[in-house]
Wavefront OBJ file of the C-alpha trace (Angstrom):
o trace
v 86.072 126.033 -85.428
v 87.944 129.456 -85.332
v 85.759 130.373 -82.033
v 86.747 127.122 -79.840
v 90.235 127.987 -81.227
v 90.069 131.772 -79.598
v 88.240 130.606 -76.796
v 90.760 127.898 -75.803
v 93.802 130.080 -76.187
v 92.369 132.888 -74.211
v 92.082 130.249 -71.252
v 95.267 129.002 -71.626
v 96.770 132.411 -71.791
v 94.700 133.843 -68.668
v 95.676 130.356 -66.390
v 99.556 130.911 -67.576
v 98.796 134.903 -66.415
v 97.127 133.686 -63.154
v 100.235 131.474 -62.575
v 102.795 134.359 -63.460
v 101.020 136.865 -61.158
v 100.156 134.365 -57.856
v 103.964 133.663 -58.451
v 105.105 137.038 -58.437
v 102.711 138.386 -55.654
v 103.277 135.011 -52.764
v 106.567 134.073 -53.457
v 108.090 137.905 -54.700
v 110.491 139.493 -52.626
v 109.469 143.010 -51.147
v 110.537 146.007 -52.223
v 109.018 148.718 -50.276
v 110.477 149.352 -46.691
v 107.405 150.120 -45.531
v 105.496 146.356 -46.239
v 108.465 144.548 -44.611
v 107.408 145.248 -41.083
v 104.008 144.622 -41.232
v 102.958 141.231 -38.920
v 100.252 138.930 -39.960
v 97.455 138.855 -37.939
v 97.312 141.409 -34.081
v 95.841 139.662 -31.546
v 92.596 141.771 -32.051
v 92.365 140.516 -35.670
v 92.854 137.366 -34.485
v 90.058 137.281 -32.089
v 87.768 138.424 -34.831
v 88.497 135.787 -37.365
v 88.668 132.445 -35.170
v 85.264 132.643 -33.782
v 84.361 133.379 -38.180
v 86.026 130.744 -39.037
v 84.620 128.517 -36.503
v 81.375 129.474 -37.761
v 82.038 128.755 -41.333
v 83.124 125.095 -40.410
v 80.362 124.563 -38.620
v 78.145 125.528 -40.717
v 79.811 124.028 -43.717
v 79.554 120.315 -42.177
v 76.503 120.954 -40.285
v 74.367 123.340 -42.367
v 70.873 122.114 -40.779
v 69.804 125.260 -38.290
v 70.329 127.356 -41.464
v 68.049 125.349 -43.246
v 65.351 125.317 -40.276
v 65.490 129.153 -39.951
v 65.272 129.611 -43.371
v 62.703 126.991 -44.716
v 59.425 128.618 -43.790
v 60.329 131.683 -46.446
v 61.998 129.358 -48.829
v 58.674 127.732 -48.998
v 56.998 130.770 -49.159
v 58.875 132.165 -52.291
v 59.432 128.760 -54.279
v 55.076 128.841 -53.727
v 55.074 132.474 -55.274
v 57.572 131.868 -57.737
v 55.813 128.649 -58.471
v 52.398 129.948 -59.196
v 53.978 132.757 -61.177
v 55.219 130.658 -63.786
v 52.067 128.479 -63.824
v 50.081 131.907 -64.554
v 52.181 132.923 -67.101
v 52.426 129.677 -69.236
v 49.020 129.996 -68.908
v 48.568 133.256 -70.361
v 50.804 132.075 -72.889
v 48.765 129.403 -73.755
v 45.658 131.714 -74.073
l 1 2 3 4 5 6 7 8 9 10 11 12 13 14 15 16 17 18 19 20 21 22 23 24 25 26 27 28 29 30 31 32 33 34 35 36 37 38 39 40 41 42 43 44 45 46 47 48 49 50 51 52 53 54 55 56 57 58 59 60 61 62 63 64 65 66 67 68 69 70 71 72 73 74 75 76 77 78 79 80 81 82 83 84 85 86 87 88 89 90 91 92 93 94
């Protein structure tokens, strides 16, 4: 149909964009003065984002004391949520 057709070249059209622009703004040579002496990370900077990133791993591969902090209020609002939807395909019913 005309609408897959549309659809399909505005993906392929906003990927080749996407690849055009990450090109341009990683691998682009700088033109203000101003940019070309900037560093990468301070040492401050880099004491905030190691123990972050740390953190992130760690919870990424070993998720588990999220889940135990959490679960008691995840129960709570999957209950609520639960009888909500029981009342109101009841009253739907009625």
């Amino acid at each position: 149909t005309w609408v897959a057709f549309f659809a399909a070249t505005g993906v392929i059209l906003s990927a080749a964009y996407a690849l055009w622009l990450y090109r341009r703004v990683i691998f682009g040579a700088l033109t203000k003065d101003s940019l070309k002496n900037l560093l990468d990370l301070s040492p401050r900077e880099k004491a905030i984002i190691y123990p972050l990133v740390v953190l992130v791993i760690f919870f990424g591969v070993y998720p588990a004391p999220v889940f135990d902090a959490t679960a008691q209020s995840v129960k709570a609002l999957v209950t609520n949520v639960t009888a909500s939807i029981n009342s109101a395909q009841t009253a739907a019913a009625n």
